[in-house]
N, CA, C and O atoms as a MOPAC input file, in Angstrom:
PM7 MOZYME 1SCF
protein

 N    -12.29200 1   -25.69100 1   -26.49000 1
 C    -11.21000 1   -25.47700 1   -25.54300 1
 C    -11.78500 1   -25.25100 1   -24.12700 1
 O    -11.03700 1   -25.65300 1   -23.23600 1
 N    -13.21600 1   -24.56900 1   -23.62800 1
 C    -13.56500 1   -23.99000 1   -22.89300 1
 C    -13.80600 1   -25.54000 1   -22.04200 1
 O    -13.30500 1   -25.75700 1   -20.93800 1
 N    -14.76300 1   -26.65000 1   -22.87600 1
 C    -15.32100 1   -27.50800 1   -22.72000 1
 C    -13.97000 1   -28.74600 1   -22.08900 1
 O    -14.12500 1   -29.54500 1   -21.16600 1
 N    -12.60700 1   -28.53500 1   -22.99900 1
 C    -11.73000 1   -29.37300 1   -22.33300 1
 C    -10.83300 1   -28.57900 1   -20.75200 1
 O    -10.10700 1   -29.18900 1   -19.96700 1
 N    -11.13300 1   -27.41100 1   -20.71300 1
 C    -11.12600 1   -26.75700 1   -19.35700 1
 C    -11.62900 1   -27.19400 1   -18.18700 1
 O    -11.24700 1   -27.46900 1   -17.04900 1
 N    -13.05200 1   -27.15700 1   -19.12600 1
 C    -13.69700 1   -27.43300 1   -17.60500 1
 C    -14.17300 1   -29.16200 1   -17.35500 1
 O    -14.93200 1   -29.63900 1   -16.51200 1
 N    -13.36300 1   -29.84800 1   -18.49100 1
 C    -13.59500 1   -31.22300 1   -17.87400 1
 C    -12.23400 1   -31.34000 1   -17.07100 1
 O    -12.33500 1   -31.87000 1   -15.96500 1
 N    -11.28300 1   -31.02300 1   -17.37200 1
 C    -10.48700 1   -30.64500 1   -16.59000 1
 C    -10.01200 1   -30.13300 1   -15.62000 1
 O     -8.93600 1   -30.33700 1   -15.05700 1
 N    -10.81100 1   -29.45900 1   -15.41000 1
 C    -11.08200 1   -28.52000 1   -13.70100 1
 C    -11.73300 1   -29.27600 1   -12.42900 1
 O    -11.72300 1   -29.10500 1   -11.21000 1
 N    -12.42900 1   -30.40400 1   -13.53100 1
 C    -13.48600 1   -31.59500 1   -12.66100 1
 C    -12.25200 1   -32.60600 1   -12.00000 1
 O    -12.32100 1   -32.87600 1   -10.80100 1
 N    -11.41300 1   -33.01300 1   -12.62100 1
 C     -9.80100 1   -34.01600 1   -12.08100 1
 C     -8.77000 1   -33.02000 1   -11.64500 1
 O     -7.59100 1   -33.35300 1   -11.53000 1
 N     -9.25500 1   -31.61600 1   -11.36100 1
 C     -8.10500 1   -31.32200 1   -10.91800 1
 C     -8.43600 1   -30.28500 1    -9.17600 1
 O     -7.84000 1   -29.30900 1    -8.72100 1
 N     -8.99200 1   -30.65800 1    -8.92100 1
 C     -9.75100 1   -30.24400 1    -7.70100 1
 C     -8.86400 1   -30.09600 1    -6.36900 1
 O     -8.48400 1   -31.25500 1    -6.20400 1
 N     -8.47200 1   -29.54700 1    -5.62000 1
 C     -7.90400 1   -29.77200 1    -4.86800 1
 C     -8.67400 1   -29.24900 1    -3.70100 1
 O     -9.23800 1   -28.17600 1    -3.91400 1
 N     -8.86000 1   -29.90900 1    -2.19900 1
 C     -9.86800 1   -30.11000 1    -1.64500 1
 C     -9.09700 1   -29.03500 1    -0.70500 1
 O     -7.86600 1   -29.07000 1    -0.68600 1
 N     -9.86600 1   -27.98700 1     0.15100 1
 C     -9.50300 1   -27.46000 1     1.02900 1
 C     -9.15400 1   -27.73600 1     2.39700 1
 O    -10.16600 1   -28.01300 1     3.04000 1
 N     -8.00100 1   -27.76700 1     3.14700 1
 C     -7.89900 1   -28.62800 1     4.26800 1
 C     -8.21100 1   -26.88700 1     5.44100 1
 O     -7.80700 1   -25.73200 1     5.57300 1
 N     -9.08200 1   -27.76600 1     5.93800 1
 C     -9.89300 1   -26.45100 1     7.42000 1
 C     -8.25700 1   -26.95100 1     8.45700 1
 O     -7.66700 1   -27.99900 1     8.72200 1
 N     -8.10000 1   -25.58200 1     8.73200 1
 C     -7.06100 1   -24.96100 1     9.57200 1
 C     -7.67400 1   -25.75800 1    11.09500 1
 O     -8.77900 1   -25.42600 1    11.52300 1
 N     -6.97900 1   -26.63400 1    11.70000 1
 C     -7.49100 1   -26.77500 1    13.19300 1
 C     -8.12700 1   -25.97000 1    14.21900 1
 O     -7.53800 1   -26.49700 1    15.16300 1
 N     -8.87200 1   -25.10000 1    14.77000 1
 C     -9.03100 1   -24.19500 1    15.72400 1
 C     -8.01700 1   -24.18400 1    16.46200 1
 O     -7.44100 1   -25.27000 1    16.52600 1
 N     -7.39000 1   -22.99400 1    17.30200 1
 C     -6.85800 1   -22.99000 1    18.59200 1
 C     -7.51800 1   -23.12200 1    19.88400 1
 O     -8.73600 1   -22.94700 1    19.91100 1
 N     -7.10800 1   -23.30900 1    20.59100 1
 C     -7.15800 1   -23.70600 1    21.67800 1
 C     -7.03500 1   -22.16700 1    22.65700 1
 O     -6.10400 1   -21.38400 1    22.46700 1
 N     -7.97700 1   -21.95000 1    23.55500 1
 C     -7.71000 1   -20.75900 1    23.92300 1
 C     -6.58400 1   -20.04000 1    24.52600 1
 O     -6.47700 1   -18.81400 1    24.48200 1
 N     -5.65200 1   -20.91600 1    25.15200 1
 C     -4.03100 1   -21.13900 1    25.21300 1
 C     -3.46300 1   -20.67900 1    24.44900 1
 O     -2.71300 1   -19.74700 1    24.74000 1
 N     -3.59200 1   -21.19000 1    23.00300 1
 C     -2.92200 1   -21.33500 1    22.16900 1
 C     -3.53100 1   -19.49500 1    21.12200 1
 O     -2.91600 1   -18.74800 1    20.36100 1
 N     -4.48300 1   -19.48600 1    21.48800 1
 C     -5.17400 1   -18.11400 1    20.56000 1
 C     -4.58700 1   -16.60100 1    21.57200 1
 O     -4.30200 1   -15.50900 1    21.07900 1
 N     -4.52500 1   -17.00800 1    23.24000 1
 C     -4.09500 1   -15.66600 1    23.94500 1
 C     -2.74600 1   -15.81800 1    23.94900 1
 O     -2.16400 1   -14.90900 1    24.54000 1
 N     -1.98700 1   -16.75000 1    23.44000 1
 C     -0.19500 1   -16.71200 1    23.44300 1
 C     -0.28000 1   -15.75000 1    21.89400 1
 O      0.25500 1   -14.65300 1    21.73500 1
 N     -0.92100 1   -16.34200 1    21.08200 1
 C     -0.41500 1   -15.84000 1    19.72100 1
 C     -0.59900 1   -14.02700 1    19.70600 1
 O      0.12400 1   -13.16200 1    19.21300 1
 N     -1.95300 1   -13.92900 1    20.51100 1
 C     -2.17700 1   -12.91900 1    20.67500 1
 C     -1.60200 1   -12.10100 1    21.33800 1
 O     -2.00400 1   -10.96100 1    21.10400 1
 N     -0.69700 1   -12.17800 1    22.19700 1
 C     -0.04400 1   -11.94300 1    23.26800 1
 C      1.47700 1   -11.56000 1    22.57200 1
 O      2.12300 1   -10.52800 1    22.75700 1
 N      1.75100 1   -12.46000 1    21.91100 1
 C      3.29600 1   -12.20600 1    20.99500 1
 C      3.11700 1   -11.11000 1    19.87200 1
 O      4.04600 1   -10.39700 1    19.49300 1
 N      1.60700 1   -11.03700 1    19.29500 1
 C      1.32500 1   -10.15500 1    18.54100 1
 C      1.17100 1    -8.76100 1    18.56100 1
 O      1.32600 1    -8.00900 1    17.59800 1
 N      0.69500 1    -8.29000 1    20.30700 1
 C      0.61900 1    -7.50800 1    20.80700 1
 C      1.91700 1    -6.57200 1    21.39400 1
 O      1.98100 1    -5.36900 1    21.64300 1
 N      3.02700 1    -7.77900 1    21.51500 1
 C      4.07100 1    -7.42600 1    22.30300 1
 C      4.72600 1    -6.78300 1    20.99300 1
 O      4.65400 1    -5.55500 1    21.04100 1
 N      5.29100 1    -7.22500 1    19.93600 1
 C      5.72500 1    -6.84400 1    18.45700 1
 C      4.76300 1    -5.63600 1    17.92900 1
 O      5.24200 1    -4.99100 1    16.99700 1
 N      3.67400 1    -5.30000 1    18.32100 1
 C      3.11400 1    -3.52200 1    17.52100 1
 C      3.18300 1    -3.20700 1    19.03500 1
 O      2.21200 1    -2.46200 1    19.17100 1
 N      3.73400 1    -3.33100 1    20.19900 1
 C      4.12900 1    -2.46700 1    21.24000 1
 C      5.67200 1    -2.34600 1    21.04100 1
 O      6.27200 1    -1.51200 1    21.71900 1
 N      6.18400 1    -2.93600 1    20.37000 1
 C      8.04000 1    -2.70500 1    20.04600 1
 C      8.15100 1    -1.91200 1    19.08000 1
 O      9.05300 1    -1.07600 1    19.02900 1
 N      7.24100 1    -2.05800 1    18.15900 1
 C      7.12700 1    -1.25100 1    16.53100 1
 C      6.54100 1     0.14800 1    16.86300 1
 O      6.97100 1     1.08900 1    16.19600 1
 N      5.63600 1     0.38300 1    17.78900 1
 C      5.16300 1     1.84000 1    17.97200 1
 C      6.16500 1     2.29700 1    18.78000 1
 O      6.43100 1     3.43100 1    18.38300 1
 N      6.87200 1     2.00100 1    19.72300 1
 C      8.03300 1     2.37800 1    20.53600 1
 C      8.71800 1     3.13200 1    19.63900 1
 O      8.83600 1     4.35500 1    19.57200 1
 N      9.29600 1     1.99200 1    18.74200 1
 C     10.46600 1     2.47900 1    17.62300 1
 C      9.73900 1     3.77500 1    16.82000 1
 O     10.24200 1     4.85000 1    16.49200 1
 N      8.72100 1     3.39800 1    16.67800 1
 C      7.66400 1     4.87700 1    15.77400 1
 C      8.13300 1     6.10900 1    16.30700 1
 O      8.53900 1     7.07200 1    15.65600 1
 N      8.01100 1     5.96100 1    18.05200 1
 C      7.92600 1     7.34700 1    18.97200 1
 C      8.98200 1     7.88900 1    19.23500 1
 O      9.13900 1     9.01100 1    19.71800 1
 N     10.13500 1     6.76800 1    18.79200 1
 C     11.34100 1     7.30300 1    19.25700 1
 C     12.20900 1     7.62900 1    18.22600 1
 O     13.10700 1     8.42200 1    18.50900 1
 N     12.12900 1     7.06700 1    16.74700 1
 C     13.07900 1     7.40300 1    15.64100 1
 C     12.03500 1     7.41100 1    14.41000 1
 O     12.49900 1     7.17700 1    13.29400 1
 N     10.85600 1     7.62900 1    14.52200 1
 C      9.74900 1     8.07700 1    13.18600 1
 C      9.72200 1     6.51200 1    12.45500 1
 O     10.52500 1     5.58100 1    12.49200 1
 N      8.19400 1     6.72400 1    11.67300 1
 C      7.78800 1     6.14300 1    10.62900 1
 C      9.02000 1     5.25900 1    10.16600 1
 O      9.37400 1     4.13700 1    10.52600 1
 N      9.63300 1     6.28400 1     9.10500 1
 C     10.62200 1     6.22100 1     8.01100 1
 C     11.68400 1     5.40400 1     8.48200 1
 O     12.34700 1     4.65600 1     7.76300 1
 N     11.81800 1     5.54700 1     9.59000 1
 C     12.63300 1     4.61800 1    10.11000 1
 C     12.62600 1     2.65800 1    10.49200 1
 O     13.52100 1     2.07300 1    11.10100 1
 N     11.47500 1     2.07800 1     9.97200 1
 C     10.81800 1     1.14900 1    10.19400 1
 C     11.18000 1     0.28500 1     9.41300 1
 O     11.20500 1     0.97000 1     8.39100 1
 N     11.53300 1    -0.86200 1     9.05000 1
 C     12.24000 1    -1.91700 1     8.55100 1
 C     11.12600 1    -1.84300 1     7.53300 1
 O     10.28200 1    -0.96400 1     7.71100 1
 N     10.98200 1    -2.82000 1     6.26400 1
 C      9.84700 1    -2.97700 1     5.16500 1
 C      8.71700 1    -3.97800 1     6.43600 1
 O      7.52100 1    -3.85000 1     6.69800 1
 N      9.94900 1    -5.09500 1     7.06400 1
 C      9.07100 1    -6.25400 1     7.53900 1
 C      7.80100 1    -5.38700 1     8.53200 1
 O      6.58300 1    -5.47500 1     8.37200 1
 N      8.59400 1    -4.49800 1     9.64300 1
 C      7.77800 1    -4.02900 1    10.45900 1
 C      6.63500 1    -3.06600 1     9.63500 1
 O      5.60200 1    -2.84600 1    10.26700 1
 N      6.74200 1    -2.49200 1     8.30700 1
 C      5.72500 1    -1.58600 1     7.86500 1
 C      4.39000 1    -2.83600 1     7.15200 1
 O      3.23500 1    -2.68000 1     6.75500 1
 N      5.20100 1    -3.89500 1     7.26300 1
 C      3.87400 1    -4.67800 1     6.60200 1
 C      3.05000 1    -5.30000 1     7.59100 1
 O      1.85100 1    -5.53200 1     7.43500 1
 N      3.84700 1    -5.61500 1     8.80300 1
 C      3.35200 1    -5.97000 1    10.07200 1
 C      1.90500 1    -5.18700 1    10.22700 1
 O      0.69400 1    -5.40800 1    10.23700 1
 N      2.79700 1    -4.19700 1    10.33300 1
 C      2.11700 1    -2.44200 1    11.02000 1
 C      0.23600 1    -2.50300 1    10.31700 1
 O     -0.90400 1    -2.37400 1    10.76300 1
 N      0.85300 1    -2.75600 1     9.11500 1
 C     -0.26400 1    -2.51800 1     8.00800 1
 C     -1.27700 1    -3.99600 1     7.90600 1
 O     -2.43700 1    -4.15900 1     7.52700 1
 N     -0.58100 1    -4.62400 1     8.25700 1
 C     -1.34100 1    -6.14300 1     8.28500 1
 C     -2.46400 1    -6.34900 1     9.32500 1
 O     -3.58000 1    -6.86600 1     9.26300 1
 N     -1.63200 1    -5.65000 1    10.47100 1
 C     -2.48500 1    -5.64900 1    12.08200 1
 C     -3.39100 1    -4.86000 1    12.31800 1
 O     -4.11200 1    -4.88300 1    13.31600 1
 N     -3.47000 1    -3.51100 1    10.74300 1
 C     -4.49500 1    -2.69800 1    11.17000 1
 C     -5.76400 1    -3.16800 1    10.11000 1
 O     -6.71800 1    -2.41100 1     9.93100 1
 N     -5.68200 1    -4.31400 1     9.52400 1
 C     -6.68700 1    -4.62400 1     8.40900 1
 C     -7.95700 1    -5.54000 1     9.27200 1
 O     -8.94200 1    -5.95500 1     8.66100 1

């Protein structure tokens, strides 16, 4: 079984496609929108707490600090 696995793993390959680079334009906009959204999300922090934070914005929150 192991042996029809891994002849199988040989036809079933799927090739990794490399992500384009940005463009430095294109890397200080993203960065820039990214920055502006955990400056809206800490706002909301300072002004109505944590607990108060949508799920989306706590994964944001948690995503941006990894």
């Amino acid at each position: 079984m192991k042996l029809l696995n891994w002849v199988s793993s040989l036809f079933n390959r799927t090739e990794k496609t490399s992500q384009r680079p940005l463009t430095d334009d294109q890397f200080n906009e993203l960065k820039s929108k990214k920055q502006k959204k955990m400056d809206d999300i800490l706002d909301k922090i300072s002004k109505n707490g944590y607990d108060n934070l949508s799920n989306h914005e706590k994964n944001f929150l948690n995503n941006y600090l990894d």
